[in-house]
N, C-alpha and C positions, 0 to 999 in steps of 0.2 A: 826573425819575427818583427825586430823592429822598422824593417822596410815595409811589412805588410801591415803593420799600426797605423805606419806616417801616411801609407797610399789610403787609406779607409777614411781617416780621418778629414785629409784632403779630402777624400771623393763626397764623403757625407757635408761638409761643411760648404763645397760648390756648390752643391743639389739645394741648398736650405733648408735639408730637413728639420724636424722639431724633433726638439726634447725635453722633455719631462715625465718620461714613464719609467720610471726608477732610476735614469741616469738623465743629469741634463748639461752633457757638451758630448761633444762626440770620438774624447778622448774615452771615457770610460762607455759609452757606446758600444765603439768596436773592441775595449778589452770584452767587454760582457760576451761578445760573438766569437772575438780568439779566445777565451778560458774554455769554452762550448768545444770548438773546436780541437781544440788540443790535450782537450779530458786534464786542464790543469785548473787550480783554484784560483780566481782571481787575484787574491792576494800574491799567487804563487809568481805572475807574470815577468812582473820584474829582475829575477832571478837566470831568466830564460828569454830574455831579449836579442841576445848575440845568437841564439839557436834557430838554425832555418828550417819551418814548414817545410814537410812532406809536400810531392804532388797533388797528392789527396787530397791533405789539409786545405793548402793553397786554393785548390778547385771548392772545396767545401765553404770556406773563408771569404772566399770573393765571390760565390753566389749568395749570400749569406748579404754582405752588404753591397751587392748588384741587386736584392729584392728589397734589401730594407729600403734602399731609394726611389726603386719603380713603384712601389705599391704603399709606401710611407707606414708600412706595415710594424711597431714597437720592438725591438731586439727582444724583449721580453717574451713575446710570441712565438719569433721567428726561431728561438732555443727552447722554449717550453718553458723556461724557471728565470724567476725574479727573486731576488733579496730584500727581507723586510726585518728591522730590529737585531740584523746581525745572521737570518735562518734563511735557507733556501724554501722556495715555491714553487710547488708546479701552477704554473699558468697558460691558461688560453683563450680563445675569443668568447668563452660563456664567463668572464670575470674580470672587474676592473685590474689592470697588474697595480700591483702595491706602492704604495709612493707617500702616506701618509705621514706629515710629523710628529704622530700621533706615538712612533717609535721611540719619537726619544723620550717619552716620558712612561711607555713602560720600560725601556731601558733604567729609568730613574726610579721603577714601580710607584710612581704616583706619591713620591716622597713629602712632595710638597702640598699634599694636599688630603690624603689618606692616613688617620690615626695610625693604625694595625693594619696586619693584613688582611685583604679581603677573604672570605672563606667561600661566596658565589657572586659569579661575575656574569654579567652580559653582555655578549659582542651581539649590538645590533645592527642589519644589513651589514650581515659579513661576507658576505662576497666570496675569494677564496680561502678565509679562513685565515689570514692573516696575524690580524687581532686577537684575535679567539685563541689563538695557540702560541704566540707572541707573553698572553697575558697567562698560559698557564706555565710555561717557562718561568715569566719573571713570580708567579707564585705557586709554588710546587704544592702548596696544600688545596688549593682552591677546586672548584671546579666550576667550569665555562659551557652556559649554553648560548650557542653559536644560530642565532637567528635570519633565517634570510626569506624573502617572498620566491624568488629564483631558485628551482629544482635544478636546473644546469647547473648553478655557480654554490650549489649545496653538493652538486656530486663531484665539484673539486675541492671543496673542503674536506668533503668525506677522504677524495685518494690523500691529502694534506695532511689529513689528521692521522691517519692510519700509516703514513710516511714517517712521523713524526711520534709514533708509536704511543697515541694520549686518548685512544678509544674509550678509556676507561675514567677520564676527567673531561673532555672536551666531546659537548653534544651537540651534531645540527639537528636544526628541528626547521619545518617550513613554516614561515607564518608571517603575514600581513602585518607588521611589525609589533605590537605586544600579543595580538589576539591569539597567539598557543600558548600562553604564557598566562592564564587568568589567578592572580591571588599570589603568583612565585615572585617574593623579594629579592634583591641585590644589595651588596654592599660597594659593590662601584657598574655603572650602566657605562660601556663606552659605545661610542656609535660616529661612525663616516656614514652618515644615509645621501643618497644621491639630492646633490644641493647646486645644480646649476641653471640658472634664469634662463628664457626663452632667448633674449639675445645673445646671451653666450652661447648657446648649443648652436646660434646659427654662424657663430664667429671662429666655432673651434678649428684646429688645424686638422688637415686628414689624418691627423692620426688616431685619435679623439675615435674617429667613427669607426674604426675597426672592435671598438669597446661595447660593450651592449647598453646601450641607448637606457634599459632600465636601471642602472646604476651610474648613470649620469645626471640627467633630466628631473625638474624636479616644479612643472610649473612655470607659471609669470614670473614671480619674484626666485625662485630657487625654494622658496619654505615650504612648501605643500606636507613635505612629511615632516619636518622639524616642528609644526605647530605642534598637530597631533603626539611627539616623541615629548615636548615640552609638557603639555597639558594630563597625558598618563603617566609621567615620568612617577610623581610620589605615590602609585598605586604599587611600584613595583623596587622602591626601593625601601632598604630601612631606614631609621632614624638617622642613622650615623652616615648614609649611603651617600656617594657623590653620583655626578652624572659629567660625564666628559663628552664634547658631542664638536665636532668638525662640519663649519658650512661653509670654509671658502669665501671666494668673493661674496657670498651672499651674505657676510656679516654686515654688511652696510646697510644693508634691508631690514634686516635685526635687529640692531642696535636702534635706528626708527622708528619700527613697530612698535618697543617695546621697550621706552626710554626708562621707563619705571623699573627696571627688572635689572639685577645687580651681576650682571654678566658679568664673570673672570675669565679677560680674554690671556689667554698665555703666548709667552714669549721662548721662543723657541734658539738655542746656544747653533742648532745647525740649518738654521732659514725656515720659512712655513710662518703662515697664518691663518684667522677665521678658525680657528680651537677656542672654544670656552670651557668654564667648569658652574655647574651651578650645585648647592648641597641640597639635600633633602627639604629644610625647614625651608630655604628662600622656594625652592619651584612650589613648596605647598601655600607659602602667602601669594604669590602671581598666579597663583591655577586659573583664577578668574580673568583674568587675561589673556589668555592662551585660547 
């Protein structure tokens, strides 16, 4: 196996393909397509280096990254599942694949920022449900409704969730971001909403455009929905409630707009930026700003 790592690796790093949709160099690329392949767990790989691919394999293995180079199409796709916060995913072209730093700080459940546990959370534009099921893991008492505009990328939350066996804590609902939600409180709001400028969407690499375009794009500046996510955020949370919200390059916009407003931008132990947190009391003295 490990002649067929070193030839992928090579082959993808000629082509220049991009990377950043859950893996980004093209060592852990082509493991994500040999674990696929060899029905072993990625962690498992190492173990099973000296072992040669089957025929089969081999044919499966090298069309597998013969496609990811012709069509610049995410490994993430081209296997169906991505890894987020440590849990497998099903994904596909109705849902951005996972990639957010947003992991390591439910991995850390919000230690640094969260009195108590939360007891209702909201994952906004959640996509495939990542977040949403990520955060009922890291609090087994809670429960998550999983908001998204996208019926596609709610019906892979649903297989997600139901995979994940949390039908009974973790709820999608469709909705134009708070508006199915009138009056329902949180004690922590998280949110990736689609945060990328007009120049950037036309910069992106082809890989980018195999992603659907509504959880990308978000606007001139990137903020179109972050104002709105800003401006209702203290209708929907409690007193105590925080709000963690992800815009990417478009923190620069942000922090311009709105020099007054006491953003905690966080720092992330395994790379990632443009995550802020704001509490309940700060987004209700800035509302008027928003």
């Amino acid at each position: 196996m490990l002649d067929a790592l070193r030839w992928a690796v090579t082959a993808m790093q000629q082509a220049d393909v991009y990377f950043g949709h859950g893996t980004d160099n093209a060592h852990s690329e082509a493991q994500l397509m040999l674990a696929h392949v060899t029905h072993l767990q990625f962690q498992q790989l190492n173990g099973f280096l000296s072992a040669h691919l089957t025929a089969a394999e081999w044919e499966q293995f090298s069309g597998l990254v013969n496609e990811r180079i012709s069509t610049r199409k995410p490994a993430a796709y081209l296997v169906g599942q991505a890894w987020f916060a440590g849990l497998p995913f099903v994904v596909d072209e109705r849902v951005l694949v996972p990639r957010s730093p947003i992991a390591e700080l439910i991995e850390q459940q919000f230690a640094t920022w969260l009195t108590q546990p939360p007891q209702r959370i909201l994952d906004l534009c959640t996509g495939s449900g990542c977040i949403a099921i990520a955060c009922a893991y890291a609090f087994p008492d809670a429960e998550v409704d999983a908001l998204d505009i996208s019926l596609e990328a709610l019906a892979v939350a649903e297989e997600n969730i139901a995979m994940h066996e949390l039908e009974q804590r973790v709820f999608p609902i469709q909705s134009n971001l708070y508006d199915a939600i009138p009056k329902q409180r949180y004690d922590l709001i998280v949110t990736n909403p689609p945060y990328v400028d007009a120049d950037d969407m036309e910069d992106l690499p082809d890989e980018f455009h195999h992603e659907p375009e509504l959880g990308l794009a978000a606007g001139e500046d990137g903020l179109d929905l972050v104002r709105t996510i800003l401006r209702e955020a203290p209708d929907h949370l409690t007193e105590q409630g925080v709000l963690i919200c992800e815009v990417g390059n478009s923190w620069v916009a942000l922090a311009h707009e709105f020099p007054q407003v006491p953003f905690e931008w966080i720092e992330f132990e395994r790379g990632g930026d443009g995550v802020f947190m704001l509490r309940y009391a700060d987004l209700v003295a800035c509302r008027d700003l928003f």
